[in-house]
C-alpha positions in Angstrom: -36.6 -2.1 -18.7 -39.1 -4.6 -17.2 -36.8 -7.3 -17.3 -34.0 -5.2 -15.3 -36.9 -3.7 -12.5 -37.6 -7.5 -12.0 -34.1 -8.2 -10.7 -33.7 -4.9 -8.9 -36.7 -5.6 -6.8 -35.8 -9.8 -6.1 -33.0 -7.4 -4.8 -35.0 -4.9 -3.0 -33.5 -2.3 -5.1 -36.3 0.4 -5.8 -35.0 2.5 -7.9 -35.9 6.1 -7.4 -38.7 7.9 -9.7 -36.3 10.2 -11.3 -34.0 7.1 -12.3 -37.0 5.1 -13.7 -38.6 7.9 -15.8 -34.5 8.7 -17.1 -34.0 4.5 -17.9 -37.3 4.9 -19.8 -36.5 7.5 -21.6 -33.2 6.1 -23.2 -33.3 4.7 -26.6 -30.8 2.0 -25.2 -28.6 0.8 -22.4 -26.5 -1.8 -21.2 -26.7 -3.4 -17.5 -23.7 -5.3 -16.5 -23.6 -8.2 -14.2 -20.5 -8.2 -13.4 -17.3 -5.8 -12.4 -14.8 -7.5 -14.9 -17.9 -7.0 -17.5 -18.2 -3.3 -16.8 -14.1 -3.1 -16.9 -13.7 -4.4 -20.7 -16.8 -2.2 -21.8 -14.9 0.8 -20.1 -11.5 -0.1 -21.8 -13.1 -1.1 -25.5 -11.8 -4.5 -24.6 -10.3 -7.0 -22.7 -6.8 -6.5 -24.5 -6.8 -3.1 -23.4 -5.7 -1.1 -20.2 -6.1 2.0 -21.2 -8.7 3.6 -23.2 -9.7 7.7 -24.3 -13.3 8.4 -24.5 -13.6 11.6 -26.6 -16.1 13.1 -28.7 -15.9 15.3 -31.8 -17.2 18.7 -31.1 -18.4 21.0 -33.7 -16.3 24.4 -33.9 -13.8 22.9 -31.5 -12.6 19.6 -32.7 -11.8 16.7 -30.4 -12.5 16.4 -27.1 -11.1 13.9 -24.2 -13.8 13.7 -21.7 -11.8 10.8 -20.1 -9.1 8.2 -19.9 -9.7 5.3 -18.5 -7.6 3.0 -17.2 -8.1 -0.9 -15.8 -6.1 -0.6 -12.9 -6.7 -1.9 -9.4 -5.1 0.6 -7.0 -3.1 -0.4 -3.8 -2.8 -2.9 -1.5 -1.8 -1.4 1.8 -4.3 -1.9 4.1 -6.0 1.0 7.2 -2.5 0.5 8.4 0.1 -2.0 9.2 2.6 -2.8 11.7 6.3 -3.4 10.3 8.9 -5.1 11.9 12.2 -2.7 12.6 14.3 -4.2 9.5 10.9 -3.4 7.1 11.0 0.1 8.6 14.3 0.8 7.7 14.0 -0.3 4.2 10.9 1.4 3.4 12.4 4.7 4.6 15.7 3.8 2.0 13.0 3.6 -0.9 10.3 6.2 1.0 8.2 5.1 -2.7 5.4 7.8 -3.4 2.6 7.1 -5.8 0.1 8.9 -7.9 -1.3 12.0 -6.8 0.2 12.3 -3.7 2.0 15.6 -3.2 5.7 15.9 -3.8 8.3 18.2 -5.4 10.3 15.2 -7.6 8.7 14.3 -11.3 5.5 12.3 -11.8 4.9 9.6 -13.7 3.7 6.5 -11.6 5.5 5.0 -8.6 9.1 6.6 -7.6 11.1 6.9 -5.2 12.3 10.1 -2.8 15.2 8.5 -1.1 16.2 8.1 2.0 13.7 9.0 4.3 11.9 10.9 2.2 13.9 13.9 3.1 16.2 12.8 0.6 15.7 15.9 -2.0 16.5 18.1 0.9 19.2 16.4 2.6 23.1 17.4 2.2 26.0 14.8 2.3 25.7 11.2 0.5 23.1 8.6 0.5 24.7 5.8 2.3 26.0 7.8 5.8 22.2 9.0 5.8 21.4 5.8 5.9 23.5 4.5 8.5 22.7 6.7 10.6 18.9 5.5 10.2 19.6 2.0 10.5 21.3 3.3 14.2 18.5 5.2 15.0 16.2 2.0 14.5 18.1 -0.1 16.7 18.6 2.2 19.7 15.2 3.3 20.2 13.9 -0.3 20.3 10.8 0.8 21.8 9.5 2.4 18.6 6.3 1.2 16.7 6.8 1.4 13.1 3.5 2.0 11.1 2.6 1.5 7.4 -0.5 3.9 6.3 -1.5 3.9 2.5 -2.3 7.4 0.8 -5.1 8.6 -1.6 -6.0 4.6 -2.4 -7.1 1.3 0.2 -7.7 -1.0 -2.8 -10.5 0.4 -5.3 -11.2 2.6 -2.6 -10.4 6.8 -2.9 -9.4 7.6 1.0 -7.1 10.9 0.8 -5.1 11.2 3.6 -7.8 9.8 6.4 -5.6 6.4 6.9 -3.6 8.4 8.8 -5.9 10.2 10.7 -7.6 7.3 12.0 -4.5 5.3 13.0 -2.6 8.1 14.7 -6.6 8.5 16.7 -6.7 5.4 17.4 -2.6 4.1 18.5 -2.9 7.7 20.6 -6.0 6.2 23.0 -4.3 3.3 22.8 -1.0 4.5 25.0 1.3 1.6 25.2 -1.2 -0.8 25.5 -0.3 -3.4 23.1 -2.4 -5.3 20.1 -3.8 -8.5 21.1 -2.0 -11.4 19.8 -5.2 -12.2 17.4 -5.4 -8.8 16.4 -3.1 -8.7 13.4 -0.8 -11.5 11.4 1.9 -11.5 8.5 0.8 -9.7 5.4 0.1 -11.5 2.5 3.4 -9.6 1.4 5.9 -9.5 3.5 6.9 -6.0 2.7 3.8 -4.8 3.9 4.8 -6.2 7.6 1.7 -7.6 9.6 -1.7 -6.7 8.5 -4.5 -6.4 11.1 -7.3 -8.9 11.2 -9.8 -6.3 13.3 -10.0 -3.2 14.4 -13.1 -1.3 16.4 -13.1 2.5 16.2 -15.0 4.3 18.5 -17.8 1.1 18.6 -17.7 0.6 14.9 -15.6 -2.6 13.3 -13.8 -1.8 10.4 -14.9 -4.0 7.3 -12.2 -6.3 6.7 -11.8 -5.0 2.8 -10.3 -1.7 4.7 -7.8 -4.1 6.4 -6.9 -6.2 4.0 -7.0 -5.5 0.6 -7.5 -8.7 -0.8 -10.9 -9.3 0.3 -12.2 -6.5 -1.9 -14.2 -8.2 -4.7 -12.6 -5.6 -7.4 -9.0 -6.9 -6.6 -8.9 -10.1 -4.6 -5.6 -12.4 -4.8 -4.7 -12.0 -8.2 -5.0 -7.9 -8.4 -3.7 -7.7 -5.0 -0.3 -10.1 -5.8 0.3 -8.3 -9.1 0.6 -5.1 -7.2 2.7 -6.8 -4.4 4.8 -8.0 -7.4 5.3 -4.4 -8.6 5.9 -3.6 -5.0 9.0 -5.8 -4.9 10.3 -5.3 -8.0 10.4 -1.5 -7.1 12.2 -1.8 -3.7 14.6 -4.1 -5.4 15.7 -1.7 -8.0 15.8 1.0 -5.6 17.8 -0.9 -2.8 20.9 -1.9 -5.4 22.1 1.8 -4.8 22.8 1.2 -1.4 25.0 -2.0 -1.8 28.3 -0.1 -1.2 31.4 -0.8 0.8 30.4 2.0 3.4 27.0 0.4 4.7 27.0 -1.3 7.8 26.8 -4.7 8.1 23.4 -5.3 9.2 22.2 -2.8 6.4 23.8 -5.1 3.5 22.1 -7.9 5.5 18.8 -6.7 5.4 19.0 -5.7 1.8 20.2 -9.5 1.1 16.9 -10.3 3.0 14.5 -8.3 0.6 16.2 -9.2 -2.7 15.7 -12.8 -1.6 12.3 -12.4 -1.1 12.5 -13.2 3.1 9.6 -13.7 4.9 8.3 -11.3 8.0 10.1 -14.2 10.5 13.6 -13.7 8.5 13.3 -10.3 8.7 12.8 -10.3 12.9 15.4 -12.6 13.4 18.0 -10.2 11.7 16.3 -7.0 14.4 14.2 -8.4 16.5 10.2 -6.7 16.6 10.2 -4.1 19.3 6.5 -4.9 19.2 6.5 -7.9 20.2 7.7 -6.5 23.5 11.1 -8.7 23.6 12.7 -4.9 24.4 16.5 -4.8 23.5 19.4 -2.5 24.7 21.6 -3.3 22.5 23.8 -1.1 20.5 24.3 -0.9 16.6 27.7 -2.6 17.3 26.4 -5.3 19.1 24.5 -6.2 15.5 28.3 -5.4 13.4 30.1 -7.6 15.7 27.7 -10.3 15.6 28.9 -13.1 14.3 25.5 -14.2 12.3 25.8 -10.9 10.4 27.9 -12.8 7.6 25.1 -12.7 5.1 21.5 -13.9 4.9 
């Protein structure tokens, strides 16, 4: 106990009364000094990812108090800015994740179709689709937004991405993001990822914009999960490689299952955000003659 109120005061930890008098009273316990130490002591093990603490209690048998699992949860960031293509295909896969409301099965990451309205929607897939990919291009003007839900990393937000980025693009009007403000995600599905952002005079903490600066994940727990990320959008996207999908639709799709970068996917719509502002028509994109593959 001595030994651990020695490093929590080089610290300037003081612990509170009530704490001391409870670490005193303990036959034993264990003080970890680092997060991957107090992970395989959670799991009962580095070789394991998922682990049941339960008791036996008398009269009642056995009890799961909890299941833990070593899992490093999402790497969206506050919120990120896609590019028109990335819009399009995230609302083909619309992907929902753990406990976040939804009338399909549970189980992990799936998808809800096209826009998300897809379990509602009447007709077939790939005409829903289209008729997306149309409404993309003509309203050029459009900003296209990524917020996460329920998860920022190892961080439990609920819905309050949201909140703050529709607060703070509303004050913002159509003023635009300044050039430094935001660069390509570390993923490219995830679009452009901001570098700063000051809410009502308080700066964000970069682990809120991007993912990977959070101790608890950093590179490798954030490109696992961006690995997962495309895996999942390239299962989903095979269903809508049929004859029927426009042109520029099968050309985006090319895009993603070959693993194009956020500059590949502009070049195919160009960013609206950007401010380059286009009037043209989907069948200025069909007739084009670069749309003969990726």
């Amino acid at each position: 106990m001595s030994n651990l109120l020695v490093v929590l005061n080089n610290k300037n930890i003081i612990l509170p009364d009530i704490i001391s008098q409870l670490l005193n009273g303990c036959k034993s316990y264990t003080v970890f000094n680092t997060s991957e130490e107090l992970a395989v002591a959670a799991t009962n093990g580095k070789e394991n990812a998922q682990y049941e603490v339960q008791y036996d209690v008398p009269g009642k048998g056995n009890y799961v108090e909890a299941i833990v699992q070593r899992v490093k949860n999402g790497i969206i960031g506050l919120f990120h800015i896609l590019p028109p293509a990335l819009a399009w295909l995230w609302r083909l896969v619309a992907p929902r994740g753990h406990n976040n409301p939804s009338i399909v099965s549970s189980g992990g990451m799936e998808s809800e179709g096209v826009g998300s309205y897809w379990p509602f929607a009447t007709g077939k897939r790939i005409p829903q689709a289209n008729m997306m990919l149309k409404q993309i291009i003509d309203t050029p003007r459009t900003t296209f937004t990524l917020v996460p839900n329920q998860n920022i990393g190892v961080w439990q937000v609920g819905f309050k991405p949201q909140l703050l980025m529709r607060e703070y693009l509303t004050r913002r009007g159509a003023a635009r993001l300044r050039t430094d403000q935001y660069q390509a995600a570390r993923c490219p599905l995830l679009g452009y990822e901001l570098n700063y952002l000051t809410l009502e005079g308080s700066k964000i903490p970069s682990r809120f914009l991007k993912v990977y600066n959070q101790t608890e994940v950093g590179f490798e727990g954030y490109d696992a999960g961006a690995e997962i990320l495309r895996a999942f959008f390239k299962k989903e996207l095979q269903q809508y490689l049929k004859d029927d999908l426009l042109q520029t639709g099968k050309r985006i799709i090319d895009a993603c299952l070959s693993n194009a970068t956020i500059e590949e996917y502009n070049e195919i719509i160009p960013m609206s955000y950007q401010y380059e502002y286009s009037f043209n028509k989907i069948e200025d994109y069909e007739q084009s003659g670069d749309n003969n593959g990726f």
